[in-house]
N, C-alpha and C positions, 0 to 999 in steps of 0.2 A: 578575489576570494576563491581559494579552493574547490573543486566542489568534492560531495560529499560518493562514496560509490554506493548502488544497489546489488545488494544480496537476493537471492529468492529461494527458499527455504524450499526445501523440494517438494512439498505439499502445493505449497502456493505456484510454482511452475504448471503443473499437473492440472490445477484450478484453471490456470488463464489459457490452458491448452483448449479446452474446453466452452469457452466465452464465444457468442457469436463474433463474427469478422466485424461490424459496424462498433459495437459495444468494445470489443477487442482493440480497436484504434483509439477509443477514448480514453481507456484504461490505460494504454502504453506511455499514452502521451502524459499523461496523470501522473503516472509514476518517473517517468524522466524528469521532470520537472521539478520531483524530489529531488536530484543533486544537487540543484542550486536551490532550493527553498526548502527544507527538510520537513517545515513547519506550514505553509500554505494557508491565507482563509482561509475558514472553513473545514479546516483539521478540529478533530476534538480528541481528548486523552479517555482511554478506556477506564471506566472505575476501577481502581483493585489492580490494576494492572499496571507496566511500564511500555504499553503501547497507545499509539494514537492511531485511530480512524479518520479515512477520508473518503468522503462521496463522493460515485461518478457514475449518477445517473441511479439506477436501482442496484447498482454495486457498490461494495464500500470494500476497501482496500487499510487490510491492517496493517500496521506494522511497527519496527520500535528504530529509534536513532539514536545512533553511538555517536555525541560530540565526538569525547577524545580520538576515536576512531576515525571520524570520518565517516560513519557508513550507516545506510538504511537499510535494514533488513525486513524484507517484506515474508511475514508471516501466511495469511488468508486472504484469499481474493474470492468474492463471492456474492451474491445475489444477497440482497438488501433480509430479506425472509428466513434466509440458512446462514450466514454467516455467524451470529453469534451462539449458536446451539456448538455445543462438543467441548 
């Protein structure tokens, strides 16, 4: 099967620049894993919205997935507490 590519919206680069180095490796590895599983346990779809969240750890990682595309585009990366305000 294909896998799918990751995008990161330049807010969200910015975000993960910012993550400590421990939390930082969980996150990366988090998100790679979206090419081959786009959808993962433990993903859930935002209300209202055409994104799905996924936890890691006191982060959650938004973002939305283009079947036809092929591609994950990662929106917000952020501490459990700030991420859904804005």
């Amino acid at each position: 099967m294909e896998s799918y590519k990751i995008l990161f919206k330049k807010s969200a680069a910015g975000e993960l620049a910012k993550i400590p180095g421990k939390d930082l490796e969980k996150i990366v590895r988090c998100v790679r894993e979206l090419e081959q599983n786009p959808r993962p346990s433990g993903c859930r779809k935002l209300s209202g919205k055409d994104r799905d969240r996924l936890r890691q750890g006191d982060y959650r990682i938004v973002y939305a997935v283009d079947d036809s595309r092929r591609i994950v585009e990662v929106y917000k990366i952020g501490n459990r507490r700030e991420i859904y305000s804005g």
